[in-house]
C-alpha positions as CSV (number, residue, x, y, z in Angstrom):
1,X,-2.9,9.0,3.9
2,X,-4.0,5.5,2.3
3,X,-2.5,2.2,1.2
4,X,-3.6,0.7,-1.5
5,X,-2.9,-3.3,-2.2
6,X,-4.2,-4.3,-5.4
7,X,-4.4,-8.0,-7.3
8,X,-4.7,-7.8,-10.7
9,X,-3.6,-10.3,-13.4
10,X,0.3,-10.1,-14.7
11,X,-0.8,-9.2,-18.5
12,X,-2.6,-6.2,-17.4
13,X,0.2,-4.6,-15.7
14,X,1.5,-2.4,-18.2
15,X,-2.1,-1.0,-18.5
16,X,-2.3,0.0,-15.2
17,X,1.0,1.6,-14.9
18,X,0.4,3.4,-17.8
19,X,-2.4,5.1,-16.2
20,X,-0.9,5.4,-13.0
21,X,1.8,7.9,-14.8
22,X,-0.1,11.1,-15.4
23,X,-0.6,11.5,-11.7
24,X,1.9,14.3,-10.3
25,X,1.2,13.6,-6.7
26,X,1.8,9.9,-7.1
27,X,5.5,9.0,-5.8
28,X,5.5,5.5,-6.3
29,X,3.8,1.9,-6.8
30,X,5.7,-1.0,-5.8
31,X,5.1,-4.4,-7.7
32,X,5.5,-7.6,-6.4
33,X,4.8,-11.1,-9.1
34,X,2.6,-13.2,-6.3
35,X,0.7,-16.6,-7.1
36,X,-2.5,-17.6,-4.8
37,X,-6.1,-18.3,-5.8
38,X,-9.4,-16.6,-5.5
39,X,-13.1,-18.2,-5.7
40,X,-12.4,-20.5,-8.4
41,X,-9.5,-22.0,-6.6
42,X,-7.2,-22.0,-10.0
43,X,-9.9,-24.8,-11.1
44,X,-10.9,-22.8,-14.1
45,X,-7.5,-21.5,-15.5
46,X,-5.3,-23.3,-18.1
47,X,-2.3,-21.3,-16.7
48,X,-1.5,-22.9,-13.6
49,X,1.9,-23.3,-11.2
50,X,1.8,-26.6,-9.5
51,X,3.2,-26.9,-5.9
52,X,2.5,-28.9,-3.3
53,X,-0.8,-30.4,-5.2
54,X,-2.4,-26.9,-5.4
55,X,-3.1,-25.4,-8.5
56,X,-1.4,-21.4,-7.9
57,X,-2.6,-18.9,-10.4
58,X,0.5,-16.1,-11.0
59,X,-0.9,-12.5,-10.9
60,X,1.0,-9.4,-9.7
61,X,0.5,-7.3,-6.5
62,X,0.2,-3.5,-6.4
63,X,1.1,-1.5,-3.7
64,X,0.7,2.2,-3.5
65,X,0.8,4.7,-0.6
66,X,-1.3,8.2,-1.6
67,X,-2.3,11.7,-0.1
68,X,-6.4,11.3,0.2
69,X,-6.7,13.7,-2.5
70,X,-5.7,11.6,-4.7
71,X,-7.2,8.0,-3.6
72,X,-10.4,8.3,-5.8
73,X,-8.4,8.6,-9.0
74,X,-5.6,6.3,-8.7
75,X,-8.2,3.6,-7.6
76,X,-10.3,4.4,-10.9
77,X,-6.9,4.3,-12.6
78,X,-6.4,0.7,-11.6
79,X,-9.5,-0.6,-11.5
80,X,-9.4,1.2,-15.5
81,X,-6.5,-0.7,-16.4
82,X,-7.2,-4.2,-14.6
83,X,-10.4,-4.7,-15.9
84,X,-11.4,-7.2,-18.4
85,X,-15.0,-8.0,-17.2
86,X,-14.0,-11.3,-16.7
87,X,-13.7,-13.6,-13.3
88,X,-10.2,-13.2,-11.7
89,X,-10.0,-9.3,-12.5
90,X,-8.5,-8.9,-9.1
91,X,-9.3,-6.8,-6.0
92,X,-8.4,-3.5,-4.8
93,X,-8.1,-2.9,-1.1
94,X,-7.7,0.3,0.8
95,X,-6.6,1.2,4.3
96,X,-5.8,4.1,6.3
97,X,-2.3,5.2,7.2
98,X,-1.5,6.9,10.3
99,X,2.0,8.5,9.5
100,X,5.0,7.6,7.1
101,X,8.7,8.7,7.7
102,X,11.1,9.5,4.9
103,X,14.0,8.0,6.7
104,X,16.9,10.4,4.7
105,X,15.1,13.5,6.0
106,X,12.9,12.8,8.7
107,X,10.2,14.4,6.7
108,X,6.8,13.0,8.1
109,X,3.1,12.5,7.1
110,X,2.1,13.5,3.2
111,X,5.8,15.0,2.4
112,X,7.6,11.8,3.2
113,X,5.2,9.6,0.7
């Protein structure tokens, strides 16, 4: 089993999700609106949350729990969707999982993500 966190910029959510659909063995992707800043510290963008003196650039966290099988295509899938070629596309980071629990049925391991 993997997790998969991916960064991706807010206006290409819908794009991502839409190719997230046609996979059956994917039960779910949890979103989360996030600011931060990459390289560019937020120097370069003309959308820009000010807090605290530090220029915060919104963008929209993905996170996604997978059977292996499936890893290779739902990470083409975002990377797909997120892509602009431009600086700030995002990141996709993937790590391994060493069990899950559906709490409701005690189901455990692939069945219970």
């Amino acid at each position: 089993m993997k997790r998969i966190e991916a960064y991706i910029k807010s206006h290409r959510l819908d794009e991502v999700i839409g190719n997230l659909h046609v996979f059956d063995g994917l039960t779910g992707v949890s979103v989360h609106e996030i600011k931060g800043f990459g390289r560019g510290r937020g120097h370069d963008r003309s959308v820009r949350i000010v807090d605290t003196a530090i220029s915060w650039i919104p963008h929209v966290k993905l996170e996604i729990f997978c059977s292996n099988e499936i890893l290779e295509l739902v990470i083409k899938a975002i990377h797909d969707g997120a892509h602009t070629g431009l600086r700030g596309d995002g990141k996709i980071y993937v790590s391994s999982i060493d069990d899950a629990i559906r709490i409701s049925s005690n189901e455990r391991g692939n069945e219970a993500i």
